[in-house]
C-alpha positions as CSV (number, residue, x, y, z in Angstrom):
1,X,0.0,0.0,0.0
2,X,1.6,3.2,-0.6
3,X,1.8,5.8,1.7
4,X,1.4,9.5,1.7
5,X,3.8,11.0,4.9
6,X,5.9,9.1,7.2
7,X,5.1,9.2,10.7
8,X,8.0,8.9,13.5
9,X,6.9,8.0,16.6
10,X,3.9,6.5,15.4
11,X,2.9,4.5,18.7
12,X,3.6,7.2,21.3
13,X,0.9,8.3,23.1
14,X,0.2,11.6,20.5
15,X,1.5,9.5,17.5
16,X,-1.1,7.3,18.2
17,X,-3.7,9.9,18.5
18,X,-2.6,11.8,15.0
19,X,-2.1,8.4,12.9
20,X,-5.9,7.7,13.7
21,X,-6.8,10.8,12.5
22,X,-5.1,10.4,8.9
23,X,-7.1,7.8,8.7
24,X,-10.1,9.2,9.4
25,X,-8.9,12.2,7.0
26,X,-8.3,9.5,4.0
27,X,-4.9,9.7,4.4
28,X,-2.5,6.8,4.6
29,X,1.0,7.1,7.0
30,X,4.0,5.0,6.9
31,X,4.5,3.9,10.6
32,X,7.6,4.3,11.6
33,X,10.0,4.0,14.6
34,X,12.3,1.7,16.8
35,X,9.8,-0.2,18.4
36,X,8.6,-3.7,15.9
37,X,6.0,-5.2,17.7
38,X,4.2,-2.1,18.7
39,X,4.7,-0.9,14.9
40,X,3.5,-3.9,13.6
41,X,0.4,-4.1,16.1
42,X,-0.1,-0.6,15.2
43,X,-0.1,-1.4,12.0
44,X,-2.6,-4.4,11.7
45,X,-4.8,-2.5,13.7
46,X,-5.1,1.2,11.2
47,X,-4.1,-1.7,7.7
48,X,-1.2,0.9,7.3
49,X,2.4,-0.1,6.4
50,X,4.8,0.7,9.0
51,X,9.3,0.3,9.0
52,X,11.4,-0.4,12.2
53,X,14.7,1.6,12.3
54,X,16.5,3.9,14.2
55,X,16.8,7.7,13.7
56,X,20.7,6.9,13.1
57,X,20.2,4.4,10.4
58,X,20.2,6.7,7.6
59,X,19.8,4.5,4.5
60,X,16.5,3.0,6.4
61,X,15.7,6.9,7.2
62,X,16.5,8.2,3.4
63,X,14.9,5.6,1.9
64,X,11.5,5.8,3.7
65,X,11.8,9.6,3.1
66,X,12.3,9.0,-0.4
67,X,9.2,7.1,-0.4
68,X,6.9,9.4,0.8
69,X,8.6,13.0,0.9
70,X,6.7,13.9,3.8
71,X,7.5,13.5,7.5
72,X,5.7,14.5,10.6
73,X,7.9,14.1,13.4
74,X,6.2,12.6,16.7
75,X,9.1,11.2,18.5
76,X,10.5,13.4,21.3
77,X,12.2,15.1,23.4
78,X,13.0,16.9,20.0
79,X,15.9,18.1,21.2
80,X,18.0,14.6,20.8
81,X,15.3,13.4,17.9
82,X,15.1,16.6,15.0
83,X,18.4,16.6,14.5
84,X,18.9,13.6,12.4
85,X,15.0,13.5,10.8
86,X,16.3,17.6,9.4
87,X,19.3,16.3,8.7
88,X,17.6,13.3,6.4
89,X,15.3,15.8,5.1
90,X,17.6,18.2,3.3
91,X,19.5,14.9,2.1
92,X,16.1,13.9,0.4
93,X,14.5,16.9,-0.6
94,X,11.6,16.1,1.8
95,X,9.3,18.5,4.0
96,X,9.6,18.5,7.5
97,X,6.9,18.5,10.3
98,X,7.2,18.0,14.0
99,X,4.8,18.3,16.7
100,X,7.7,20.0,19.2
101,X,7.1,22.6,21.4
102,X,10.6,22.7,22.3
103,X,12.6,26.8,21.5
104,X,16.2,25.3,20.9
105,X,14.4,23.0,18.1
106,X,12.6,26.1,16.7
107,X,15.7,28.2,16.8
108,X,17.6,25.0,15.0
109,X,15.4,24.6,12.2
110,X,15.3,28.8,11.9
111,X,19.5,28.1,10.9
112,X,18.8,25.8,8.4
113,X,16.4,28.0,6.6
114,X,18.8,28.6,3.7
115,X,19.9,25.3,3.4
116,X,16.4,24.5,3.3
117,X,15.6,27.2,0.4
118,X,18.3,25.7,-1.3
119,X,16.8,21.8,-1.0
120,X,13.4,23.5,-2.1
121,X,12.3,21.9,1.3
122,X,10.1,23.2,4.1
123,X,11.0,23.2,7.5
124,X,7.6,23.4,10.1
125,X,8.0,22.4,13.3
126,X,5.4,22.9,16.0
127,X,2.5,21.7,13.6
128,X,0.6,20.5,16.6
129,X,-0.7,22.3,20.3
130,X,1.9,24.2,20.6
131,X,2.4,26.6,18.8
132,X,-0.4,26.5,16.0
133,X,-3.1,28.2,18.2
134,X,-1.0,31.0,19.9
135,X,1.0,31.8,16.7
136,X,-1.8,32.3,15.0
137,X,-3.3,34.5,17.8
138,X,0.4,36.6,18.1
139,X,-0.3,36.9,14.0
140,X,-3.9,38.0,14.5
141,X,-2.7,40.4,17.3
142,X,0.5,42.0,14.8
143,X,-2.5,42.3,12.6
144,X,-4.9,43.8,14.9
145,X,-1.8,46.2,15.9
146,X,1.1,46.8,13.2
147,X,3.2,48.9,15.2
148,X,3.3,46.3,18.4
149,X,6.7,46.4,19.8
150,X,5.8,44.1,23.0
151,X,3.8,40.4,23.1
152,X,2.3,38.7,25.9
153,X,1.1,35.2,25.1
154,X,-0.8,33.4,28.1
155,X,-2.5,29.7,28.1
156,X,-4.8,27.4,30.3
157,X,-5.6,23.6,29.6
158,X,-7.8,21.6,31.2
159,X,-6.4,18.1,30.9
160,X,-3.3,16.5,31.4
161,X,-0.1,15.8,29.9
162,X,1.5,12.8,28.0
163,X,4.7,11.2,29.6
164,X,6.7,12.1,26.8
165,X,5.2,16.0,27.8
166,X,6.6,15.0,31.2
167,X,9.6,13.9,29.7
168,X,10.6,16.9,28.1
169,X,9.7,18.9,31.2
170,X,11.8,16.7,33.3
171,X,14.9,16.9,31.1
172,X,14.2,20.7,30.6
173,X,13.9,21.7,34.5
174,X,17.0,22.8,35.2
175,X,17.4,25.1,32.2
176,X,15.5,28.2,33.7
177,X,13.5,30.3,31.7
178,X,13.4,32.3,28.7
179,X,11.7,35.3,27.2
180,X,12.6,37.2,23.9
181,X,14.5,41.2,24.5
182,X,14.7,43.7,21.6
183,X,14.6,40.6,19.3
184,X,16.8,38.2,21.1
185,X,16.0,35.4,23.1
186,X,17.5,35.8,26.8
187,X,17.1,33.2,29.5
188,X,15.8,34.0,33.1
189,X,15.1,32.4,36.1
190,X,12.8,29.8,36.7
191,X,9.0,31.3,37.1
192,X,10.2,34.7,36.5
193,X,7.4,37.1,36.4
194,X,3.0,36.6,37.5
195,X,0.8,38.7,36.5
196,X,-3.0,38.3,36.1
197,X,-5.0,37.9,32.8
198,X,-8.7,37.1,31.9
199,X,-9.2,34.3,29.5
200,X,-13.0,35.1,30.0
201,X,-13.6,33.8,33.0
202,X,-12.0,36.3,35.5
203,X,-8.8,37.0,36.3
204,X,-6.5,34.8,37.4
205,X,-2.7,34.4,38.2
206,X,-0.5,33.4,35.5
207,X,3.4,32.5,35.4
208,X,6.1,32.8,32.8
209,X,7.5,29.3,30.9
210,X,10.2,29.2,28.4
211,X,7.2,27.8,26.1
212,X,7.8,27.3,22.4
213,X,6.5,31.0,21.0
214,X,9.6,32.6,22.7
215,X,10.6,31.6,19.7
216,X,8.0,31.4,17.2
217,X,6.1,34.5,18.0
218,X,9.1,36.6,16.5
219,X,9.8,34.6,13.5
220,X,6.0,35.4,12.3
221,X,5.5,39.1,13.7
222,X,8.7,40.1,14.2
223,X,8.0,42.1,17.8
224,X,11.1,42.0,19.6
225,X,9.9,41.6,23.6
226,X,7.8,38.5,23.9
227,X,6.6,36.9,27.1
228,X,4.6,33.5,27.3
229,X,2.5,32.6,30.4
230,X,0.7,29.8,31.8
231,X,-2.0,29.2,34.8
232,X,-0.3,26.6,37.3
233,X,-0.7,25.5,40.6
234,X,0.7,27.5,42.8
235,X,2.8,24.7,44.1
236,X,4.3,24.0,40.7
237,X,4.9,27.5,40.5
238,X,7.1,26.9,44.5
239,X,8.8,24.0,42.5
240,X,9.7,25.8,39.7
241,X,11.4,28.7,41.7
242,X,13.4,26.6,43.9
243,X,14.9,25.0,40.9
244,X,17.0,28.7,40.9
245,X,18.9,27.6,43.5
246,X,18.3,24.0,43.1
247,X,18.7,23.3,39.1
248,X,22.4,21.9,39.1
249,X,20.5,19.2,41.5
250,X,17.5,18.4,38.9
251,X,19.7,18.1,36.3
252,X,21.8,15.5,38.1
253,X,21.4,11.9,36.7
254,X,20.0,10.8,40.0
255,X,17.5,13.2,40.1
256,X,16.4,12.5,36.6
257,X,16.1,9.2,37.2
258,X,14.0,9.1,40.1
259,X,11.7,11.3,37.8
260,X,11.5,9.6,34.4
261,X,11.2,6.5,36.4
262,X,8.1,7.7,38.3
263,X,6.5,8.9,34.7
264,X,6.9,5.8,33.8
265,X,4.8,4.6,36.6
266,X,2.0,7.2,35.7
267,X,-0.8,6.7,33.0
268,X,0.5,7.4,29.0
269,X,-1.8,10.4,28.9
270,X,-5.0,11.6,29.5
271,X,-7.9,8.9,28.6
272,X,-10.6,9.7,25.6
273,X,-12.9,11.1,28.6
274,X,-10.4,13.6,30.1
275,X,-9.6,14.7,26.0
276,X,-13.4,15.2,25.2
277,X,-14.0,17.2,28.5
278,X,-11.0,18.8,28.6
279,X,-10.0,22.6,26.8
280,X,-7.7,25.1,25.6
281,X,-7.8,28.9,26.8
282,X,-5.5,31.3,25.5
283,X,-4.8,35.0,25.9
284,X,-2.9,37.7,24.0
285,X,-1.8,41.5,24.5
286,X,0.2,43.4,21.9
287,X,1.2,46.8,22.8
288,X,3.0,49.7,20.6
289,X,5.5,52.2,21.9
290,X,2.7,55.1,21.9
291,X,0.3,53.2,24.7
292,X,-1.9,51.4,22.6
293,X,-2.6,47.9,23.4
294,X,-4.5,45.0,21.6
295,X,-6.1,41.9,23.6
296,X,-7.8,38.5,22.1
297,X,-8.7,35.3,23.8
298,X,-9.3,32.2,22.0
299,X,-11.0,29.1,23.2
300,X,-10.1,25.5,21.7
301,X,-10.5,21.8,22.1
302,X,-7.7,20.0,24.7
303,X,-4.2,19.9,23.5
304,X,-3.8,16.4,22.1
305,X,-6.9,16.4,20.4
306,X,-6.0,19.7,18.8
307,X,-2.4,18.8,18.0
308,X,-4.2,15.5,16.2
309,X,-6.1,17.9,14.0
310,X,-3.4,21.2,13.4
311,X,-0.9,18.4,12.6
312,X,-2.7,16.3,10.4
313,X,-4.3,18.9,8.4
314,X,-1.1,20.5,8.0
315,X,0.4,17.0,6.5
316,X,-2.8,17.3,4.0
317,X,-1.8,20.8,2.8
318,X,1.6,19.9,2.3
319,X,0.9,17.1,0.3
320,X,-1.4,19.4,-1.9
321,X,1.2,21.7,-2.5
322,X,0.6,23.9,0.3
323,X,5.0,23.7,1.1
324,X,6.9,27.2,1.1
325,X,10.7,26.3,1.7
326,X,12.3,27.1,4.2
327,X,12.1,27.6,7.8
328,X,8.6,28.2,8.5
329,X,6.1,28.9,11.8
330,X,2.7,27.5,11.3
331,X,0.8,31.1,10.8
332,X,3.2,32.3,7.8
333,X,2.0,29.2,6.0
334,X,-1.4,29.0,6.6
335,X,-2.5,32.2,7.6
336,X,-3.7,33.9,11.1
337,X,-7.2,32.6,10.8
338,X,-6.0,29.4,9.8
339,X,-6.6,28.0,14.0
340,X,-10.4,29.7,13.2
341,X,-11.6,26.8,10.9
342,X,-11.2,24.0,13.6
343,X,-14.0,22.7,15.4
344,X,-14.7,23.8,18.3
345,X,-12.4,27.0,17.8
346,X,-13.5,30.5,18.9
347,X,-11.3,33.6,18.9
348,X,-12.8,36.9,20.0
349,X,-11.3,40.5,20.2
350,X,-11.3,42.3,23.3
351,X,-12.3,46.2,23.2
């Protein structure tokens, strides 16, 4: 059976989640990763074809690229995983998806863009949750207010992560945080500024995270102070700060043992219930040098489900031509209002 994209890190918990919805999309993926049996279970189970190889087996990798030209990335952390699938990429002249949310991978990819002009390949990461629904809203925002010169991005999800989620979190915690300054992205400490926001509900308390539009935000607005916030318990938010004095300790091996191996011990994500009740509130403020100030909220389904459909509806555009090359953030290709015509999406403009 031929297939139309390669998916990497098919059977993770997300994978899982976006390979069911190519096929309820029409579309066919190539299964892919290290894991056989769970490939080839998988794989009777959607009647897809799926490959077993390592990311550092690159005549397996190159030729299952060349098979299919398309590859949306599912296997984190990205930071040890994009590497070689970019790499493989611009050897194959093939169009690159990820699901990351990860700003060292975004920053990474951002290098290669002229490599990637010269392949006449297209370089996408963070097709999925983050950062298709708040790049789209910093776009909307640049549009809403040209002149902007400072972005706030906040979020709120109602649900709960995936172990690889907790993964990257756990391998990240010691790294501090990050925001972007007169175009340049600068790391901070740990939970480094609260203030409150309204996603429509009231205000509440929210907390900055070295999230993915640190990044992102500034490749597709160009506004050169960013800040992205989150709601979290205010005991996460305790954690967080002692890792300032604390992070050489979190990092240790010990230490990041003791956490992946209790990850391992929790559930692979949240269950079809938790998705279906669960949500997405998010929260923007551009302001311009001369006081003015823009603010839009946006409601959305839960994270995994919505990564499912921004990622798998991106693969279908790509494979109908829909493929600038390049480095590339998700609202450049498709458009600010391109997060508007999911289900269950609502953005609205605050006065």
């Amino acid at each position: 059976m031929p297939a139309d994209f390669l998916l990497y890190g098919s059977y993770g918990y997300t994978g899982r989640l976006i390979a069911e919805r190519a096929r309820e999309a029409g579309l066919t993926p190539l299964l892919a990763g290290r894991d056989g049996p769970a490939l080839a279970a998988q794989s009777a189970e959607l009647g897809v074809p799926y490959r077993t190889f390592a990311l550092d087996d690159n005549d397996a990798l190159d030729a299952a690229l060349r098979d299919t030209r398309v590859v949306l990335h599912a296997a984190g952390p990205f930071s040890r995983t994009s590497r070689p699938m970019v790499e493989a990429c611009l050897r194959t002249s093939s169009h690159y998806l990820d699901i990351t949310g990860e700003i060292a991978v975004f920053e990474a990819a951002a290098r290669r863009d002229e490599q990637a002009r010269a392949a006449g390949v297209m370089l996408l990461p963070g097709a999925g949750f983050d950062v298709v629904p708040s790049d789209c809203l910093a776009a909307h925002l640049k549009r809403r207010l040209p002149g902007a010169t400072r972005l706030s991005l906040a979020f709120q999800t109602v649900g709960g992560p995936s172990r690889g989620t907790l993964n990257t979190m756990a391998e990240s915690i010691d790294q501090g945080g990050a925001v972007r300054r007169d175009g340049r992205i600068t790391r901070v400490p740990a939970a480094w500024a609260t203030r409150e926001v309204d996603f429509g509900r009231g205000p509440v308390a929210v907390t900055t995270i070295p999230w993915g539009d640190v990044s992102t935000a500034f490749h597709s607005t160009g506004i050169p102070d960013i800040q992205v916030y989150t709601r979290m318990p205010s005991r996460q938010a305790r954690l967080l700060r002692a890792t300032r004095r604390l992070g050489w300790l979190t990092g240790s091996a010990p230490v990041q043992g003791l956490m992946k191996r209790r990850i391992r011990r929790g559930p692979a994500g949240p269950t079809p219930e938790q998705r279906a009740r669960g949500l997405t509130l998010l929260w923007g403020e551009a302001e311009d040098n001369a006081g003015h100030r823009a603010v839009s909220r946006m409601r959305a389904p839960e994270g995994y489900t919505l990564t499912a459909r921004t990622a798998v509806e991106a693969v279908r555009r790509v494979l109908a031509g829909h493929a600038p090359s390049g480095f590339q953030t998700p609202s450049r290709v498709f458009g600010a209002d391109w997060i508007t015509e999911f289900e269950g999406v609502e953005r609205v403009d605050v006065e």
